[in-house]
C-alpha positions in Angstrom: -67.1 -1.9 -26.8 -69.3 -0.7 -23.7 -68.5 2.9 -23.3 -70.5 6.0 -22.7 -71.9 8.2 -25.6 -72.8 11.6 -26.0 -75.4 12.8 -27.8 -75.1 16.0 -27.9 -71.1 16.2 -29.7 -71.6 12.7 -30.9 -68.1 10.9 -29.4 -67.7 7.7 -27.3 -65.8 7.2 -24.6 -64.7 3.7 -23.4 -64.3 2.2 -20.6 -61.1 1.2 -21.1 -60.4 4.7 -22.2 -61.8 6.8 -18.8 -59.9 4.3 -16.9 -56.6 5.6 -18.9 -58.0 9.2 -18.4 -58.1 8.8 -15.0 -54.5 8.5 -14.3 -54.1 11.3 -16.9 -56.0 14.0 -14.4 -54.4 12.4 -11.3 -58.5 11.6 -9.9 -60.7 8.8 -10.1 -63.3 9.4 -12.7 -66.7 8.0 -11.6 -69.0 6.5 -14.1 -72.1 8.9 -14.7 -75.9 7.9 -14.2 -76.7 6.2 -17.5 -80.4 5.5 -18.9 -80.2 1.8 -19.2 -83.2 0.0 -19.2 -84.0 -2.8 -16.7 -83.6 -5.5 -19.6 -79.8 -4.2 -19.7 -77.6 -5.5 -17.0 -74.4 -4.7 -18.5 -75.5 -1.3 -19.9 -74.2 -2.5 -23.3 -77.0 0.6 -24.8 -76.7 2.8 -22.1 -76.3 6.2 -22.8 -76.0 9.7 -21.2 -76.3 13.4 -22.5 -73.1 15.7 -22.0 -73.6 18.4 -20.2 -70.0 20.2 -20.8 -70.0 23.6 -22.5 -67.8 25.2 -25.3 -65.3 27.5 -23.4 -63.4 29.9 -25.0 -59.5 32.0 -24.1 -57.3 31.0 -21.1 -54.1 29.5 -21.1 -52.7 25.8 -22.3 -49.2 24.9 -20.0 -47.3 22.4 -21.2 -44.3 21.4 -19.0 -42.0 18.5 -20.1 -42.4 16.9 -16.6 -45.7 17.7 -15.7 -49.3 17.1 -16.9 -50.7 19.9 -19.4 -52.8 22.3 -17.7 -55.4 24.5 -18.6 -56.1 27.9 -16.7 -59.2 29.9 -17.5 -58.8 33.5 -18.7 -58.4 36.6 -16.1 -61.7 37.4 -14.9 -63.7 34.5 -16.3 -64.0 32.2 -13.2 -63.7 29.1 -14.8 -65.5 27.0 -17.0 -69.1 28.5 -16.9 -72.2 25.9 -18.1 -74.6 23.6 -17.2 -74.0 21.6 -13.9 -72.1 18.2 -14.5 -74.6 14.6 -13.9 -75.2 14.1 -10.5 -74.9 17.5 -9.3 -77.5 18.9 -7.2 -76.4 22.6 -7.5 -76.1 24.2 -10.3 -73.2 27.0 -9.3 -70.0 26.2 -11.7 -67.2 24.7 -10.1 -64.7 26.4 -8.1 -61.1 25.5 -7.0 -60.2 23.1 -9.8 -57.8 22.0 -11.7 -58.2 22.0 -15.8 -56.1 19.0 -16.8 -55.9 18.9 -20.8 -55.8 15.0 -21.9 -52.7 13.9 -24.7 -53.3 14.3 -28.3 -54.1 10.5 -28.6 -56.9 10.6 -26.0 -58.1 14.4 -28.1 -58.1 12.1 -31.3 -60.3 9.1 -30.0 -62.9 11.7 -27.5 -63.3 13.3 -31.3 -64.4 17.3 -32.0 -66.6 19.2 -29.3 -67.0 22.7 -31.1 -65.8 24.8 -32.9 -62.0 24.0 -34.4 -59.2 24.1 -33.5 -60.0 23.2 -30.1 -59.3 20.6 -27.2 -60.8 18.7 -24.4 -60.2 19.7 -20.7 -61.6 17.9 -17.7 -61.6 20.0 -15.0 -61.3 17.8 -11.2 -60.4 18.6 -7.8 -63.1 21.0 -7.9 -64.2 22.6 -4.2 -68.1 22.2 -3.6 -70.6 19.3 -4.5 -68.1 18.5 -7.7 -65.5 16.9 -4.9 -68.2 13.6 -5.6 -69.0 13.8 -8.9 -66.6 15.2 -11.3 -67.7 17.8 -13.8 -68.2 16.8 -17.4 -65.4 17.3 -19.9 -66.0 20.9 -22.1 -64.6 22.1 -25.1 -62.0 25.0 -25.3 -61.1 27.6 -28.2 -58.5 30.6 -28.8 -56.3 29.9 -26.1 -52.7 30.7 -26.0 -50.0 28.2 -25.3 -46.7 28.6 -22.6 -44.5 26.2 -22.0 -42.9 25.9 -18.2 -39.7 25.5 -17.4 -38.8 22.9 -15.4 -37.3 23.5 -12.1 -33.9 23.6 -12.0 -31.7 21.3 -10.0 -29.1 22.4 -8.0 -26.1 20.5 -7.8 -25.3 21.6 -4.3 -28.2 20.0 -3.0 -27.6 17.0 -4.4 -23.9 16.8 -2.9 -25.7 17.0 0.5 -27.6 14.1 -0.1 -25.1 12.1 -1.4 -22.9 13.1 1.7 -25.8 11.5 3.8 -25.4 8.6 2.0 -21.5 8.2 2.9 -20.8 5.1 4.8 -18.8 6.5 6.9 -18.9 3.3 9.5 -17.0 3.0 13.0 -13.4 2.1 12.7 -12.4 -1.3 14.7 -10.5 -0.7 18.1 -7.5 -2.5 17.7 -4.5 -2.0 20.9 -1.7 -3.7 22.3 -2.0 -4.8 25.0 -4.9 -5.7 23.5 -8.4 -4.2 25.3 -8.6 -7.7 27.1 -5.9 -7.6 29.1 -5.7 -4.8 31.6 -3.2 -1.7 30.2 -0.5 -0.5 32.7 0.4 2.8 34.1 3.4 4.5 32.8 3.8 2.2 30.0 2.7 3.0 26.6 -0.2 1.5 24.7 -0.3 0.9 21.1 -3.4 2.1 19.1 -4.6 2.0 15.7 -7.4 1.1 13.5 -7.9 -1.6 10.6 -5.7 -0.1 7.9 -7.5 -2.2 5.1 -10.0 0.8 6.0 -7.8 3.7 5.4 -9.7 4.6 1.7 -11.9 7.3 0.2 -15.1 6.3 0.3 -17.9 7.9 -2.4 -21.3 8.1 -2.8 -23.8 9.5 -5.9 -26.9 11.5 -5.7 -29.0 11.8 -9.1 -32.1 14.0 -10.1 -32.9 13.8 -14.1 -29.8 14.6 -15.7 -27.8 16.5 -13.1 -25.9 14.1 -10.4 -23.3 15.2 -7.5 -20.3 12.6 -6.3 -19.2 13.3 -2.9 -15.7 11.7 -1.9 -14.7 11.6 2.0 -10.8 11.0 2.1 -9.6 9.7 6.0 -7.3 11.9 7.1 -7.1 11.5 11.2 -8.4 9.6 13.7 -9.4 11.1 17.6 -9.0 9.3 20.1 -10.8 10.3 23.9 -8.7 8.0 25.7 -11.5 7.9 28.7 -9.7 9.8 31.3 -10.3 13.3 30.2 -7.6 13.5 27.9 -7.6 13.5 23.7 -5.1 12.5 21.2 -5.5 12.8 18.0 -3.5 10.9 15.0 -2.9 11.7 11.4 -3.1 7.9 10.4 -4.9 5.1 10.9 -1.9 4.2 13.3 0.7 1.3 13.1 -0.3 -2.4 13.9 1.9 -3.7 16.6 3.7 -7.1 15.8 5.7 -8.6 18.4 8.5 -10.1 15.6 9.7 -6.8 15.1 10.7 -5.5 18.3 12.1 -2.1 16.6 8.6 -1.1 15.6 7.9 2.5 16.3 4.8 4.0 16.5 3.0 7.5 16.3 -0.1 6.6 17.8 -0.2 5.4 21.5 -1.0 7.0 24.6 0.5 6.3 28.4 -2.4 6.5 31.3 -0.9 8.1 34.7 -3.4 7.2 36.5 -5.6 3.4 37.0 -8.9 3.2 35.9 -9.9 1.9 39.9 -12.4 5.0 40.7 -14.0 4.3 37.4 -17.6 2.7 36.8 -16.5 -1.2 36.0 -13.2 -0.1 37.0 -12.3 0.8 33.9 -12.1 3.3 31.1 -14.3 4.0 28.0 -12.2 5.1 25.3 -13.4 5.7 21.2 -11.9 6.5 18.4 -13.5 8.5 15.9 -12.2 8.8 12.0 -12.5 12.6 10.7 -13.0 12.8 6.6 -12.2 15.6 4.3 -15.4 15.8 1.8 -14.8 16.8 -1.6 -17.8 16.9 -4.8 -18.2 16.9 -8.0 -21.0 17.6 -10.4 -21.9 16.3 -14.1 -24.9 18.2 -15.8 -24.8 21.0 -14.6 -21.9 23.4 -13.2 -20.4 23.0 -9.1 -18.2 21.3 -7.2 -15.9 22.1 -4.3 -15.3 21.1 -0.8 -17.7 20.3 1.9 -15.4 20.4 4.3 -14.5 17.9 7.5 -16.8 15.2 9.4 -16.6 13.1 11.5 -17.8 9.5 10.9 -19.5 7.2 13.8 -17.6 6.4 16.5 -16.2 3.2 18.0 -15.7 2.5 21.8 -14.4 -0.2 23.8 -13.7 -0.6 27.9 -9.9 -0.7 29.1 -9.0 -1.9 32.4 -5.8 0.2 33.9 -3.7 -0.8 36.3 -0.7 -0.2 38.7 2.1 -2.8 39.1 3.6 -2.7 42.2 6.9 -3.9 43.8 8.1 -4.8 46.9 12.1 -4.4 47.5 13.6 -6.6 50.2 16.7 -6.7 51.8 19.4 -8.8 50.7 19.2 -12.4 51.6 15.6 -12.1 53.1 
């Protein structure tokens, strides 16, 4: 297999495998200068001399949802040795960060020094290394700390499944209906679509932990367009004209026509308030998030005064 091979610790590294490595360190890992002769188009022979050093101390952290990290000793700054291939100064690298490859890639790059041991390959480097990244090196005696992953907090997750609510606008629905112009001093029956009179919920998930927010209707306000505000515990009672006993305890009597208004008539909305409660699993919370309001709806009403005239008798 076509790979690169180094002469001085005596392991191979394929293609196929610096490809892998290079969604290990999170960087793209650019093939070094190689001695191939003219005669060798592919570079099937083509070798190149490592330059990496044998490093020893620092730290190995291993997180459960994070790449393994290496992190040179106090004092040491860095990996110190020869400068990587196709590096024109010779300084050691500064600013990077020491990614240590999976056992399976250790196994198959093979021993670089003195045991036990592992390969790091240091990228992200500040300086001339920001082109050409440095050569992997070998590192001894270091300790290893795991790091805890950050915790999730339920809370925060209760938020973001409150966002994702759909709390949608409630359907205007009157008699008189909004069509036909509304009358002063008579009383107009509102209300909303009671097939939407539910709890609605929604889920937010990190890892293990998830929060369940819950928003339960539990009034609507209306702004009746005219300065004034009602507000009903209900989605309101459907008028039907084959029960003329009907009651209602949502409606609303203009005193005034809707003649001065722009259109000549009155914007009114009604806006459904929900109580938010939320739950947790994974980890501990839950409680109340108190009352919102969802979006509002809005329609234009026409009011109007009916007038009489009164007559004599017989005229």
């Amino acid at each position: 297999m076509e790979g690169i091979r180094s002469e001085r610790h005596g392991w191979e590294l394929p293609r196929r495998l610096l490809i892998a490595l290079s969604a290990v360190v999170g960087a793209v890992l650019v093939f070094w200068p190689n001695s191939a002769g003219a005669a060798d188009g592919e570079g099937q022979s083509s070798t190149v001399t490592s330059t990496g050093s044998e490093v020893s101390g620092g730290t190995i952290s291993v997180s459960a949802s994070d790449q393994t990290t290496w992190t040179p000793a106090s004092g040491s700054g860095g990996a110190q040795g020869a400068p990587a291939p196709g590096r024109a100064d010779p300084a050691p690298s500064t600013g990077c960060t020491y990614y240590v490859p999976p056992p399976q890639t250790q196994q198959e790059l093979g021993t670089g020094g003195q045991t036990p041991g592992q390969w790091v390959f240091p990228v992200n480097c500040g300086g001339p290394s920001i082109t050409f990244p440095d050569a992997p090196f070998w590192v001894t005696n270091t300790q290893t700390t795991a790091v805890a992953a950050n915790p999730v907090n339920p809370a925060v997750l209760a938020q973001q499944a409150l966002s994702k609510l759909p709390l949608a606008a409630p359907s205007i629905e009157m008699a008189p209906p909004p069509s036909t112009d509304q009358l002063v001093n008579v009383s107009t029956w509102l209300w909303i679509n009671p097939a939407a009179w539910q709890s609605r919920s929604a889920t937010a998930a990190a890892g293990p932990v998830s929060a369940t927010a819950t928003a339960t209707p539990v009034e609507v306000v209306w702004n009746m367009g005219d300065g004034n505000q009602i507000t009903c515990a209900g989605p309101g009672t459907p008028y039907s004209s084959s029960d003329p006993n009907a009651s209602t305890n949502c409606s609303y009597t203009w005193t005034q026509s809707s003649a001065g208004q722009p259109n000549g008539a009155f914007t009114i909305s009604a806006t459904v308030h929900w109580q938010v409660a939320w739950t947790a699993s994974g980890a501990p919370g839950g409680g109340s998030l108190g009352q919102v309001a969802g979006a509002a709806a809005q329609v234009a009403v026409r009011v109007a005064e009916s007038q009489a005239v009164n007559t004599a008798a017989g005229q």
